[in-house]
C-alpha positions as CSV (number, residue, x, y, z in Angstrom):
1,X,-108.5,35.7,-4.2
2,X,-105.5,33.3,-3.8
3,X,-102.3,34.5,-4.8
4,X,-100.0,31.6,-5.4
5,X,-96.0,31.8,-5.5
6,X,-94.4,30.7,-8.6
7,X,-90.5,28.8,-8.4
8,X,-88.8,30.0,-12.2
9,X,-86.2,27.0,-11.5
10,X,-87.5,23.3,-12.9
11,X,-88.7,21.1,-10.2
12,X,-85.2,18.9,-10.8
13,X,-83.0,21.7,-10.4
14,X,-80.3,21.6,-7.3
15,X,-78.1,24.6,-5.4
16,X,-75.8,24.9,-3.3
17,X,-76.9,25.6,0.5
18,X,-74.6,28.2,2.3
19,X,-73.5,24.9,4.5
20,X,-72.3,23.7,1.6
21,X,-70.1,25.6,0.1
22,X,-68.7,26.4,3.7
23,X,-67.8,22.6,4.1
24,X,-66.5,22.5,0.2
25,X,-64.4,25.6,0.5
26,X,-63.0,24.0,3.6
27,X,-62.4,21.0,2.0
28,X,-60.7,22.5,-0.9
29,X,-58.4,24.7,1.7
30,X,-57.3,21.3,3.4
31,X,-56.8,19.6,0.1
32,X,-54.1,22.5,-1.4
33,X,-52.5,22.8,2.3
34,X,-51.5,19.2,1.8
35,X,-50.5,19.6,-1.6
36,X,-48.3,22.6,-1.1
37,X,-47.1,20.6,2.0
38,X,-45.9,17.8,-0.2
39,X,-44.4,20.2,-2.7
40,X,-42.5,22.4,-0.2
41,X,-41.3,18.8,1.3
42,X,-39.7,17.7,-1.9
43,X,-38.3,21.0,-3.1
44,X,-36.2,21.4,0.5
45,X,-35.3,17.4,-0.7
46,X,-34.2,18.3,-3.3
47,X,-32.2,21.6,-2.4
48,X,-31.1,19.0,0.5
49,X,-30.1,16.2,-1.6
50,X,-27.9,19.1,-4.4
51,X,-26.3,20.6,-1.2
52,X,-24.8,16.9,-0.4
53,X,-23.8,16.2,-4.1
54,X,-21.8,19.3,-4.1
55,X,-20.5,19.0,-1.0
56,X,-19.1,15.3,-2.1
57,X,-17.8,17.2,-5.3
58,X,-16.0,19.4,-3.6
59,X,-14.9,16.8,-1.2
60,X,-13.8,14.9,-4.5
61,X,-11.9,17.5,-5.8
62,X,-10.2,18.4,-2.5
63,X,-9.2,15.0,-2.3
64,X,-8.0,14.7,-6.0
65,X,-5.7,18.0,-5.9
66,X,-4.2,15.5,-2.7
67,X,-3.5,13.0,-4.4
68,X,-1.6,14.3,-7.0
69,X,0.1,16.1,-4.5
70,X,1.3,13.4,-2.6
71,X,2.3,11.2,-6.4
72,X,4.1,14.2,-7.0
73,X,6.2,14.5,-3.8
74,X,9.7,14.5,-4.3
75,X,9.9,14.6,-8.0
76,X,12.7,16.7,-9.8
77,X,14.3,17.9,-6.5
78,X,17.9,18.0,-6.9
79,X,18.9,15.3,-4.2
80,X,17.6,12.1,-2.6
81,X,18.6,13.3,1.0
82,X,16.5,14.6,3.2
83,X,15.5,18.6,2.8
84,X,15.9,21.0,5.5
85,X,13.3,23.4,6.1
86,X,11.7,25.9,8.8
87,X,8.9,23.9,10.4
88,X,5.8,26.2,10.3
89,X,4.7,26.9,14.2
90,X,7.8,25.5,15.7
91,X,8.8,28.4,17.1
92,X,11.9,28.7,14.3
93,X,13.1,25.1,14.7
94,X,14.0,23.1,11.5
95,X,12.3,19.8,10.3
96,X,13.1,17.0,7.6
97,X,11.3,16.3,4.8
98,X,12.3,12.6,2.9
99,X,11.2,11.8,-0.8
100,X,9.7,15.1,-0.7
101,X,7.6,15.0,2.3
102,X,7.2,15.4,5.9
103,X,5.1,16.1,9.4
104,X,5.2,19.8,10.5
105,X,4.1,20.8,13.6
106,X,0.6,23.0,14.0
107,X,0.9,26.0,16.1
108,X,0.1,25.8,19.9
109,X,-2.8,23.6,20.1
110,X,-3.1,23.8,15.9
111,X,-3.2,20.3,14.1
112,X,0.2,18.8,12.3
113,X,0.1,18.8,9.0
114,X,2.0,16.8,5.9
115,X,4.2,19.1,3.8
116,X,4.9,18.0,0.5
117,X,7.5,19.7,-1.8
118,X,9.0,19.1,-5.6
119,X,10.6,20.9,-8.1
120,X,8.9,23.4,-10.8
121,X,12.3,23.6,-12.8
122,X,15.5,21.5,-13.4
123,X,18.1,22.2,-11.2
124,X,20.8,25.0,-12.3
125,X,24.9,25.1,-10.7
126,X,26.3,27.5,-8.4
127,X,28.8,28.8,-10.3
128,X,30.7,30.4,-7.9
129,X,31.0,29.3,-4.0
130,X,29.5,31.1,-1.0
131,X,31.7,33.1,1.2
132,X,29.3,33.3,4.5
133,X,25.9,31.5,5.1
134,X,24.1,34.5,4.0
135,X,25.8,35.5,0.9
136,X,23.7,36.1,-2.3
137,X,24.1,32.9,-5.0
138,X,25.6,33.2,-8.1
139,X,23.6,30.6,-10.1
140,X,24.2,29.2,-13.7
141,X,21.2,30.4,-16.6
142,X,17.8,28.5,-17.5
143,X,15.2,29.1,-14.5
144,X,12.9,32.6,-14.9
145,X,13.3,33.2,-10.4
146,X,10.5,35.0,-8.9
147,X,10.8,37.4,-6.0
148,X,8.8,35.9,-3.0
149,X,9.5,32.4,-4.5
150,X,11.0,29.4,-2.9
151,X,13.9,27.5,-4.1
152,X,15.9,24.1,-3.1
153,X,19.9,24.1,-2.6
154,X,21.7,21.0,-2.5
155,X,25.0,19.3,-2.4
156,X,26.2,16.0,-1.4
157,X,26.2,17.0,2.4
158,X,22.7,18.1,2.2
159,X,19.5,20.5,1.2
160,X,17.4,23.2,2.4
161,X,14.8,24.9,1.0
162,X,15.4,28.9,1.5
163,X,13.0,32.3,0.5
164,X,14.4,34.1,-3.1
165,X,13.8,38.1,-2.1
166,X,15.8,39.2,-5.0
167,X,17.0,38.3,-8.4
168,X,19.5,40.3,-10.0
169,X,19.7,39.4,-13.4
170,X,18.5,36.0,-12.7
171,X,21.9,35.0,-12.1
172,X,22.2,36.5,-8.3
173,X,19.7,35.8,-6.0
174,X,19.4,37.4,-2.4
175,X,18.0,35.3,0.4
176,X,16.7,37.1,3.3
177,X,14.7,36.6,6.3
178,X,10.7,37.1,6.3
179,X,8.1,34.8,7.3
180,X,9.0,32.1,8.6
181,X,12.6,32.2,6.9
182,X,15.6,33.4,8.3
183,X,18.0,35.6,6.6
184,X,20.7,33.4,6.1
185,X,21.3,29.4,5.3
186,X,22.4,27.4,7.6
187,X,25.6,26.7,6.2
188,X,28.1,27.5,3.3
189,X,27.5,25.8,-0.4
190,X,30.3,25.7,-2.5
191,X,30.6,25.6,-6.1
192,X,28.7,23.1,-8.1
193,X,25.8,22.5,-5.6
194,X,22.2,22.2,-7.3
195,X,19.5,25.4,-6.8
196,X,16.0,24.3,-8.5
197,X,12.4,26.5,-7.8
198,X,10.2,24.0,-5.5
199,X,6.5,24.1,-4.5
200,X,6.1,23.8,-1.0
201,X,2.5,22.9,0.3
202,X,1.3,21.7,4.3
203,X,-2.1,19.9,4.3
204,X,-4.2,19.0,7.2
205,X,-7.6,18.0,9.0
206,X,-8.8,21.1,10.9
207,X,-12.0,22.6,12.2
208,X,-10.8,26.3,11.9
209,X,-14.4,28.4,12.7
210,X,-15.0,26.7,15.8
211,X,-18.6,25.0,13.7
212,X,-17.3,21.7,14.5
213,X,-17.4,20.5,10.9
214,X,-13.3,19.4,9.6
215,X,-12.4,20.9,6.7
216,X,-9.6,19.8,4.4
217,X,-6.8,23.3,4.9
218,X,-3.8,23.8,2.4
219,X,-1.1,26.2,3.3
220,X,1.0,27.8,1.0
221,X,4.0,30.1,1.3
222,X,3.2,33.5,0.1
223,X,5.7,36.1,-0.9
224,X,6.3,37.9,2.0
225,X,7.4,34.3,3.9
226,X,4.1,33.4,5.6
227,X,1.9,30.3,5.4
228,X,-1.5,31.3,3.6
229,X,-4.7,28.9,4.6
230,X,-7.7,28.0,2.0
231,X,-10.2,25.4,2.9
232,X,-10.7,22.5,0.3
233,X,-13.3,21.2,1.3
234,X,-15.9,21.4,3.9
235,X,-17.6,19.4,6.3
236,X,-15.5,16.0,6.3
C-alpha cells in the first residue's frame, strides 16, 4: 500500500521563503535608515537655522540699545564744552568727550572704545563755592544722588565728570577716589556752576574669550569706580 502526502494549503496559495523575508527585512532596515537620515538632517536645519535667527535678534537688539545711545549723546548735560573725564586704561590720563562723546583708549593691547555720556536729571547750582579741588559740594535741592553714582560739574571754563561716594542730605556730596577716579577735581568750581547725574557708557568691537568670534562689549561704571563688561551680542 501507497501512502500519499496530503498539502492542507490550496494549490494557489503563496509564502514567504526564509530568502525572502531576509531580503524584505533588509530592505525595510535601509528604507527607515534613510528616513530617519532625512529627519535627523532637517531637525539639526532647523535647530541650525533658530540658532542664526536669534543670534541676528540679539545682534538687532545690541545694535538698537546703540543707537539710541549714540541719539542720546550729549543730551541735558549742563554745558556745550567739552567734558573732562578719566580715560579707562590710560594709565590715569584724562580724555575729552564733545556733544557727549568720545574715543577712550583700551588697555594694553585692549580695543578703543566710544564713550557716550548724558544727563539722567536737570542740572542743580552750587550754592556755595569750593575752597580746595577736593572739597565736598554744597549743591542746590531737586536730584535724589546715589552713592557709587556719577555726576557732571560745569561752569563756563569747563566740565568733568567725577565719582559721588557720599551724600549727606542730598545737599553735600563727597567725591573721592576709587576706580578709576581720583579723589579730588581737577580744579576749583565756584558758586553757581551746574552739577547734573550723567550716564556714562564705553562700547566696543572685541573678541574677549580668545574664540575668535567679535562680540559687541558695553562698559559701565559700577559703584565702587570700576568699568563693568557685558557682551551684547555675539558672534559679529
Amino acid at each position: 500500500m501507497r501512502i500519499v502526502s496530503v498539502d492542507p494549503r490550496p494549490a494557489d496559495s503563496a509564502g514567504f521563503t526564509l530568502v525572502e523575508m531576509v531580503v524584505s527585512l533588509a530592505i525595510f532596515c535601509m528604507v527607515m535608515t534613510l528616513v530617519f537620515g532625512i529627519l535627523d538632517f532637517q531637525r539639526r536645519s532647523f535647530a541650525v537655522q533658530g540658532e542664526r535667527t536669534e543670534a541676528r535678534e540679539i545682534l538687532r537688539r545690541g545694535i538698537d540699545l546703540l543707537e539710541k545711545e549714540l541719539m542720546q549723546a550729549g543730551s541735558g548735560l549742563p554745558t556745550r564744552e567739552g567734558i573732562s573725564m578719566p580715560a579707562v586704561g590710560a594709565g590715569g590720563s584724562r580724555i575729552l568727550l564733545t556733544s557727549g562723546l568720545g574715543l577712550t583708549d583700551g588697555e594694553s593691547g585692549g580695543p578703543d572704545s566710544i564713550a557716550v555720556v548724558y544727563a539722567l536729571s536737570p542740572p542743580v547750582p552750587l550754592i556755595r563755592g569750593m575752597e580746595t579741588s577736593s572739597s565736598p559740594l554744597a549743591v542746590g535741592p531737586g536730584i535724589r544722588w546715589d552713592p557709587g553714582g556719577l555726576a557732571v560739574i560745569a561752569d563756563g571754563s569747563g566740565a568733568e565728570i567725577f565719582r559721588v561716594t557720599r551724600a549727606d542730605g542730598d545737599r553735600i556730596l563727597q567725591h573721592g577716589g576709587g576706580g578709576i577716579f581720583h579723589g579730588e577735581l581737577s580744579r576749583i568750581y565756584a558758586q553757581g556752576a551746574s552739577v547734573a547725574r550723567v550716564h556714562l557708557a564705553g562700547y566696543s568691537v572685541e573678541d574677549r574669550d580668545g574664540s575668535g568670534r567679535s562680540a559687541l562689549v558695553c562698559r559701565e561704571i559700577d559703584r565702587d569706580g570700576y568699568p563693568s563688561a557685558r557682551r551684547l551680542t555675539e558672534g559679529i
